[in-house]
C-alpha positions as CSV (number, residue, x, y, z in Angstrom):
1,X,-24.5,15.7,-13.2
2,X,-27.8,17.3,-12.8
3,X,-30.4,18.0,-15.1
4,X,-31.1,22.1,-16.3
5,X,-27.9,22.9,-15.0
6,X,-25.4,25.2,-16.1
7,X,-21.9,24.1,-16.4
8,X,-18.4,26.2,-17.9
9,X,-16.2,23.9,-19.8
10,X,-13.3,23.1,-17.1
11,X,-16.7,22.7,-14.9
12,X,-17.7,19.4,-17.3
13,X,-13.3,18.1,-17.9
14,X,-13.3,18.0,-14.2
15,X,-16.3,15.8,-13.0
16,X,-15.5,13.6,-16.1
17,X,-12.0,12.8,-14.9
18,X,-13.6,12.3,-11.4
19,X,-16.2,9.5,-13.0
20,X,-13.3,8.1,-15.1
21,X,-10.8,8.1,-12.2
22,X,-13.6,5.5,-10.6
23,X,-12.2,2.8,-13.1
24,X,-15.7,1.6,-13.6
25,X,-15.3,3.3,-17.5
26,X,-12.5,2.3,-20.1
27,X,-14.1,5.1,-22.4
28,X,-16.1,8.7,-21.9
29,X,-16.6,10.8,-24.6
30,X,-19.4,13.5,-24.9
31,X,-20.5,16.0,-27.4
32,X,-22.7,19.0,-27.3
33,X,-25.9,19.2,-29.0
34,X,-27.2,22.9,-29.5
35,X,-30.9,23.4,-29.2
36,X,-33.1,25.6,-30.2
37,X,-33.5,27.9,-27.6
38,X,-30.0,28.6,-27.2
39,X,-28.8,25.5,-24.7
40,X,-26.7,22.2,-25.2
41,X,-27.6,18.5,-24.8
42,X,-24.8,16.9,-23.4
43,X,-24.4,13.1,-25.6
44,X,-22.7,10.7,-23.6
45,X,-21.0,8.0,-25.3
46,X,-19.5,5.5,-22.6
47,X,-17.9,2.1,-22.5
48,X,-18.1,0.0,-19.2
49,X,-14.9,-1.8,-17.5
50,X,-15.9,-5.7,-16.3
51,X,-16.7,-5.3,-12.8
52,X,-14.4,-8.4,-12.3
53,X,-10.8,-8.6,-13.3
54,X,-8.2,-12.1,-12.9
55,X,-4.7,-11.3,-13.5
56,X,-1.7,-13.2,-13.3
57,X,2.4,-12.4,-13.8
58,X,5.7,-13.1,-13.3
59,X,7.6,-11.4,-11.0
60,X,11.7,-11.5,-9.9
61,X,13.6,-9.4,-6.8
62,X,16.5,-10.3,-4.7
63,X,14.9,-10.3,-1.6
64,X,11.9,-12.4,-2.4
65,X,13.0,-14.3,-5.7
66,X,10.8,-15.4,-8.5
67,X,7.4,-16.4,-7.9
68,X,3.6,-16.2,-10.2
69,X,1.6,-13.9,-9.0
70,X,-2.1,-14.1,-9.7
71,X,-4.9,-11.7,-8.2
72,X,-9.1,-11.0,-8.8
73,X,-9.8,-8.1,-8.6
74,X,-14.0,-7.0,-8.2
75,X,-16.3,-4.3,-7.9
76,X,-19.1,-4.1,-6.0
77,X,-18.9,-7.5,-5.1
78,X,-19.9,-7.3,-1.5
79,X,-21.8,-3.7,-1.5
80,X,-21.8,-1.2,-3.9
81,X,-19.0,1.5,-4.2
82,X,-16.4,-0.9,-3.4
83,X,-13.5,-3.0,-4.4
84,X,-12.3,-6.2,-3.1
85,X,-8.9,-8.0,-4.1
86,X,-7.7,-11.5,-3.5
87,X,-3.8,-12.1,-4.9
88,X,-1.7,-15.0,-4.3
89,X,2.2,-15.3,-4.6
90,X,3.7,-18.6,-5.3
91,X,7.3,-19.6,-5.5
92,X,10.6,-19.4,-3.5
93,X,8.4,-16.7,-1.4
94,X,4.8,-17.3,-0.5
95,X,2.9,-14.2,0.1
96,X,-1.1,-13.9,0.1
97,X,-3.3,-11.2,0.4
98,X,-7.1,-10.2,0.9
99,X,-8.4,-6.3,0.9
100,X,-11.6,-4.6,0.8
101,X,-12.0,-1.1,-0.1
102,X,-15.2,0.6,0.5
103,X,-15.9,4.1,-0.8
104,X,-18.3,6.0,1.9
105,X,-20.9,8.9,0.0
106,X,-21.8,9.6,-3.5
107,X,-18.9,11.7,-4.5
108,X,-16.3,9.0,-3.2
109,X,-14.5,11.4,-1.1
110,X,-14.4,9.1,2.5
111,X,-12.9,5.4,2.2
112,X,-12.5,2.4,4.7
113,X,-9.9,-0.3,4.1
114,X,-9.8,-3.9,5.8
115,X,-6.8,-5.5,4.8
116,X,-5.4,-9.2,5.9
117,X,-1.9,-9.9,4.4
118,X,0.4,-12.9,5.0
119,X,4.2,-13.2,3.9
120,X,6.8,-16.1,4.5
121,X,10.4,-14.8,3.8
122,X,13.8,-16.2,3.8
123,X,16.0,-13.5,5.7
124,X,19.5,-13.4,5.3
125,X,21.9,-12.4,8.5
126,X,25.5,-11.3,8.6
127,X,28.2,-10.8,10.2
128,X,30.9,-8.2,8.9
129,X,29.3,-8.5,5.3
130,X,29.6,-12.5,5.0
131,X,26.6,-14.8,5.3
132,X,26.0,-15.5,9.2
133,X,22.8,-17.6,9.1
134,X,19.3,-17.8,7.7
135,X,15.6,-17.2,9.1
136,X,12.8,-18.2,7.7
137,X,10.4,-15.7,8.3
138,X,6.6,-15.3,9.0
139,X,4.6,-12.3,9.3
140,X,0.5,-11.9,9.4
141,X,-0.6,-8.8,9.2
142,X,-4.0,-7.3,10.1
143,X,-5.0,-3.3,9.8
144,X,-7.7,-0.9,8.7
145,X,-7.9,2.3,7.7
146,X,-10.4,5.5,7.3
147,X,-9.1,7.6,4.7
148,X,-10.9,11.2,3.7
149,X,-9.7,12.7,0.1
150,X,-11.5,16.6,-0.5
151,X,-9.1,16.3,-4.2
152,X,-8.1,13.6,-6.3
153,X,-4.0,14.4,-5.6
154,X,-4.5,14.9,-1.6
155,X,-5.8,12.0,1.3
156,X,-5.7,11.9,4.9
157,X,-6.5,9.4,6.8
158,X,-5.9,7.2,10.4
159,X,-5.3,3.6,10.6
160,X,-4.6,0.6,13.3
161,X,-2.6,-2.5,12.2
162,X,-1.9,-5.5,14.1
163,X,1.3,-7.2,13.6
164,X,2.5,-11.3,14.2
165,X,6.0,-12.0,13.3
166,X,7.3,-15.4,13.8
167,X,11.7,-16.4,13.4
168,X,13.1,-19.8,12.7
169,X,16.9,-20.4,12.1
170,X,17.0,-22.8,9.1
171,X,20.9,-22.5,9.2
172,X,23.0,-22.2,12.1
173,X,25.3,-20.0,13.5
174,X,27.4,-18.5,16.3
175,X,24.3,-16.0,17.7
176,X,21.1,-17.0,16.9
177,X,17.1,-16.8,18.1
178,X,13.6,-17.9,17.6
179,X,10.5,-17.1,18.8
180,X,7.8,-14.8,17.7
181,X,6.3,-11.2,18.5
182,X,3.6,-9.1,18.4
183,X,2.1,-5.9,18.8
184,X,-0.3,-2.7,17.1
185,X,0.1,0.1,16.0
186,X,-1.8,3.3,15.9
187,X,-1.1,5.9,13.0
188,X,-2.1,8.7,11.0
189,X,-1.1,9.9,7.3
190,X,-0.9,12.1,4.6
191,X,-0.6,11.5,0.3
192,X,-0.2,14.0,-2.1
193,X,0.2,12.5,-5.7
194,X,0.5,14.7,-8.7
195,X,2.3,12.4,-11.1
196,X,1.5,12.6,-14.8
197,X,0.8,9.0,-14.7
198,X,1.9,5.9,-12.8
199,X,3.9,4.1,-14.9
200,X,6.8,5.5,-16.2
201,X,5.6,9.0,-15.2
202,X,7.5,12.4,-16.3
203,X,6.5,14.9,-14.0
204,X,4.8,15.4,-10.7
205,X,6.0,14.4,-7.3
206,X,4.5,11.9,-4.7
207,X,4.7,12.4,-0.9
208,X,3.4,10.0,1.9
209,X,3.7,11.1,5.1
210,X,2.9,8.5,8.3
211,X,3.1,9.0,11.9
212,X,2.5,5.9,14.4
213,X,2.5,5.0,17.8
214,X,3.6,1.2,18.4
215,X,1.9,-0.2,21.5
216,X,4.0,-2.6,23.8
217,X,5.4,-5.9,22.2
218,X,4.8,-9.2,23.3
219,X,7.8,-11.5,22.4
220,X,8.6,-14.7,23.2
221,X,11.9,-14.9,22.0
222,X,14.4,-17.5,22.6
223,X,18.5,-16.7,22.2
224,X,21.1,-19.0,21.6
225,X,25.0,-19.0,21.2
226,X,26.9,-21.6,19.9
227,X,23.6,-23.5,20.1
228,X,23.5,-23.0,23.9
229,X,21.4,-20.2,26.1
230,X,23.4,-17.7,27.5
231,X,24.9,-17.8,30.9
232,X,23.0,-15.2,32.0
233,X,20.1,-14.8,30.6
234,X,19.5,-10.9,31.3
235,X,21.9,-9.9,29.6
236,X,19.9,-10.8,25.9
237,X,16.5,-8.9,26.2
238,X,14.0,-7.2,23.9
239,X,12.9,-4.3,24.6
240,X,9.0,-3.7,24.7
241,X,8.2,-0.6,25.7
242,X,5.8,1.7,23.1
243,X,7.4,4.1,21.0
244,X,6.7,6.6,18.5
245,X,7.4,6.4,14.9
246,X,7.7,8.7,11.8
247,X,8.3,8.0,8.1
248,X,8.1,9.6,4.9
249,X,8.6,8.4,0.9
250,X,8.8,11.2,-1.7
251,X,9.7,11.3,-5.2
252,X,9.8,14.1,-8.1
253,X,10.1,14.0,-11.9
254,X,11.0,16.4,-13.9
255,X,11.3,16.3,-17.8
256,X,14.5,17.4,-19.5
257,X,13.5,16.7,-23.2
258,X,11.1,14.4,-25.0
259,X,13.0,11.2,-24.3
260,X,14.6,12.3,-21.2
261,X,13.1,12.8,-17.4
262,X,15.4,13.6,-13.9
263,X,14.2,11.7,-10.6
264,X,14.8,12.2,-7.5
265,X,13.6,9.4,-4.8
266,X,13.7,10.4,-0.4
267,X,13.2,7.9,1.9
268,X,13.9,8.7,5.6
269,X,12.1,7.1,9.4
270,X,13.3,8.5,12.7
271,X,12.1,5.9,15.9
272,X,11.4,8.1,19.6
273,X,12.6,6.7,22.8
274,X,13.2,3.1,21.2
275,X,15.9,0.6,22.1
């Protein structure tokens, strides 16, 4: 806001939504004061988030089990305009994360993330739908990303990720392997979110678009059958050549009554020249 400005009403519900969508306010309300000569004084009444949040919770899939999650979250810790995030997963899954967002300009509009992530998973394999064997799985993650949103429902950005994935057989079977790989990747994407809310939301629709290159892999990656390498050798190989990638997540809600809202979720990924 400036002072001695003019501003319509839609003008002053629009830039407060933008200060509010900053999470740095749990509470904005403003009233008009006339004056004299015909103008308004704009009060602001305002009531300020903790720059620093610790959270904690319980959390339960199939893939990755049970496990307590717990996570700080700060503002402005580092420099100002930004958010950084530490969260932790313990249990039958052990999965940590750090990530540092930081907003570029006054109006918010440009963002850079930095973003280290690291997951240990137990993977399942099988063979005609019965249990085969099982990998214990490690994966570090690097990536950042540059990100430019002109409204608060549309962002574009590009991003480079690098990726380490590591395979242990923990139970054996007839065709197995070990070893570990690695690789980048370059990408670029696009978000359009106009749900109602986040939670539970009852109309609106969510699009994320991404489109990558993956550069060439570099495995080290034993095979085994029946505990033994292969006679020949050749004839178990992972391909490492770059390819192109291309995914996309969308979802839509639409209400059919007060108590009642139709969903629709779209997930789809095509891989070029990959093998």
């Amino acid at each position: 806001f400036k002072l001695h400005n003019d501003y319509t009403a839609n003008q002053l519900g629009h830039m407060i939504r933008q200060a509010f969508g900053t999470r740095y306010y749990s509470r904005i309300v403003y009233a008009l004061q006339k004056k004299p000569n015909g103008n308004h004084k704009i009060i602001f009444d305002v009531t300020e988030n903790p720059l620093t949040f610790l959270k904690a919770g319980l959390h339960y899939s199939r893939f990755t089990g049970i496990g307590l999650i717990a996570n700080i979250t700060s503002r402005n810790l580092l420099l100002r305009n930004s958010r950084t995030i530490a969260a932790i997963n313990l249990g039958e899954s052990f999965r940590i994360r750090g990530e540092h967002l930081q907003y570029l300009g006054r109006l918010k509009k440009f963002g850079l993330t930095l973003k280290t992530q690291f997951d240990r998973f137990d993977v399942t394999t099988y063979d005609q739908s019965k249990q085969s064997g099982l990998y214990k799985q490690n994966i570090l993650e690097t990536s950042e990303k540059l990100h430019y949103s002109p409204s608060k429902n549309f962002t574009v950005g590009i991003g480079h990720r690098f990726e380490w994935v590591q395979y242990k057989p923990q139970l054996s079977s007839v065709f197995q392997f070990e070893g570990r790989n690695n690789f980048s990747t370059l990408s670029a994407y696009i978000k359009h979110n106009t749900l109602g809310r986040n939670v539970f939301p009852r109309k609106g629709i969510k699009v994320e678009l991404e489109f990558a290159r993956v550069s060439k892999q570099h495995e080290n990656i034993n095979f085994l059958i029946n505990g033994e390498p292969p006679g020949d050798p050749d004839s178990l190989k992972v391909a490492t050549s770059p390819y192109l990638r291309s995914s996309m997540n969308a979802e839509g809600y639409l209400p059919l009554g007060r108590k009642m809202t139709a969903f629709l979720t779209m997930q789809g990924g095509v891989n070029f020249n990959y093998s």
